[in-house]
C-alpha positions as CSV (number, residue, x, y, z in Angstrom):
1,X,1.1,2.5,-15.8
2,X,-1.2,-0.2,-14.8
3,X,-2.1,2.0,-11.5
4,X,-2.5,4.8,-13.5
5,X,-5.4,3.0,-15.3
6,X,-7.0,2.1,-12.2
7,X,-6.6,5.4,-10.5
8,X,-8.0,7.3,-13.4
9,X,-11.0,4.7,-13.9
10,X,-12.4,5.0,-10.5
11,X,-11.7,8.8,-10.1
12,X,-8.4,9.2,-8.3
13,X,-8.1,8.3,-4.5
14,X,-11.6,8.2,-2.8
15,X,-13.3,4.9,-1.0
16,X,-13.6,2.9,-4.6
17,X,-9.7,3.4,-5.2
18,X,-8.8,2.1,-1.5
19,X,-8.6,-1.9,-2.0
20,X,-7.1,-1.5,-5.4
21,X,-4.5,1.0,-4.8
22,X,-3.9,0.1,-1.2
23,X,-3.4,-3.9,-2.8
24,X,-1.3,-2.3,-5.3
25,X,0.8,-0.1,-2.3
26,X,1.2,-3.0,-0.1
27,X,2.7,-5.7,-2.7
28,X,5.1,-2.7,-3.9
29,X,6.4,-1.5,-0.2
30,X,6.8,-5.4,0.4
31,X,8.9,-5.8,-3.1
32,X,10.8,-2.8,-1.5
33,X,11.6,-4.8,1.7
34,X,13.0,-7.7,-0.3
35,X,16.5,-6.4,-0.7
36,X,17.0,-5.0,2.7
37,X,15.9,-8.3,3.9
38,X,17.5,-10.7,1.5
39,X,20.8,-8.8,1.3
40,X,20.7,-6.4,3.7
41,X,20.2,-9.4,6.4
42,X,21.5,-12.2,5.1
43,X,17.7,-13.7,6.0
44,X,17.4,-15.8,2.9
45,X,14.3,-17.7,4.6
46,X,12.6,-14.6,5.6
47,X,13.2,-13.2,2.2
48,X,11.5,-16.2,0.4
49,X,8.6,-15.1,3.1
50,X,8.7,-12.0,1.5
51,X,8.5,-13.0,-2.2
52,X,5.5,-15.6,-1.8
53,X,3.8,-12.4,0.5
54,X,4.4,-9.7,-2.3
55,X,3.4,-12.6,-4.8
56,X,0.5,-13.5,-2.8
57,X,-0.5,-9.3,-2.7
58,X,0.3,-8.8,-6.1
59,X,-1.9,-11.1,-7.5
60,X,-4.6,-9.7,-5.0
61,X,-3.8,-6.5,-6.6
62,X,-4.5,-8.3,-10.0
63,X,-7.7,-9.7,-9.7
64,X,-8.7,-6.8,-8.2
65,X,-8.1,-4.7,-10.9
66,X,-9.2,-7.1,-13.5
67,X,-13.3,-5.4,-13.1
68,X,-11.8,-2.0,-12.9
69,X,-9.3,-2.2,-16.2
70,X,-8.4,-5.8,-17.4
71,X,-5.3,-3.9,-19.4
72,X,-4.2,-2.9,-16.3
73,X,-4.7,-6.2,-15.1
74,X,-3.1,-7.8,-17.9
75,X,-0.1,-5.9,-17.3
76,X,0.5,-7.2,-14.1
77,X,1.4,-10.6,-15.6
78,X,4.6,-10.2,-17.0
79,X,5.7,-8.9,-12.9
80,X,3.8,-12.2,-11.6
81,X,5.4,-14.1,-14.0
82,X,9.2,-12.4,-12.3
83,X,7.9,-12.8,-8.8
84,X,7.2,-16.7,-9.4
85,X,11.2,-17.2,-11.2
86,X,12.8,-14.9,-8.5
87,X,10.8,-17.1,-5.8
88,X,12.0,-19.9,-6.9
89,X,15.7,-18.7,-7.6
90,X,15.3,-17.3,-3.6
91,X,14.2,-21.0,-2.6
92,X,17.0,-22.1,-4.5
93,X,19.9,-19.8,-2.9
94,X,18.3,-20.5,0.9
95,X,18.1,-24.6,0.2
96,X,21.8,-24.4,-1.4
97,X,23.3,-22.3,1.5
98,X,22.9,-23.4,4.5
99,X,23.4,-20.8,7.7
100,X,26.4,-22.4,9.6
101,X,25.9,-21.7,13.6
């Protein structure tokens, strides 16, 4: 919803909506390669890089959007909040299992 905000303040996709929106494309096709990574792999290091990236993105995306629409902004904090536990349940996993060679 909180993209929908954006988009539709700023007139759909033209050169205002690119940082936004592209911010907003780029933390969610990183979430997406969590699982492959984390699960799909077994990379529990490089999925931890992946968390603190998408965290780092999405609250780019955030303070972006917080001049656009600060409801869509303000939504986005409940999702930081999850990225920041899940980060440090991923650190967790990693530091408690180490990879045998």
């Amino acid at each position: 919803y909180s993209s929908y905000l954006v988009w539709k303040e700023l007139g759909g996709f033209n050169e205002k909506s690119l940082v936004p929106l592209g911010l907003y494309a780029g933390q969610l096709a990183l979430n997406w390669a969590w699982t492959p990574v984390f699960f799909g792999a077994h990379k529990m290091g490089w999925g931890l890089v992946t968390l603190l990236l998408t965290t780092g993105t999405a609250t780019a995306t955030a303070a972006s959007w917080y001049s656009i629409n600060r409801t869509a902004a303000y939504l986005m904090v409940p999702y930081l909040a999850w990225l920041t536990m899940a980060s440090a349940l991923n650190y967790r996993i990693w530091k408690d299992n180490p990879s045998k060679k």
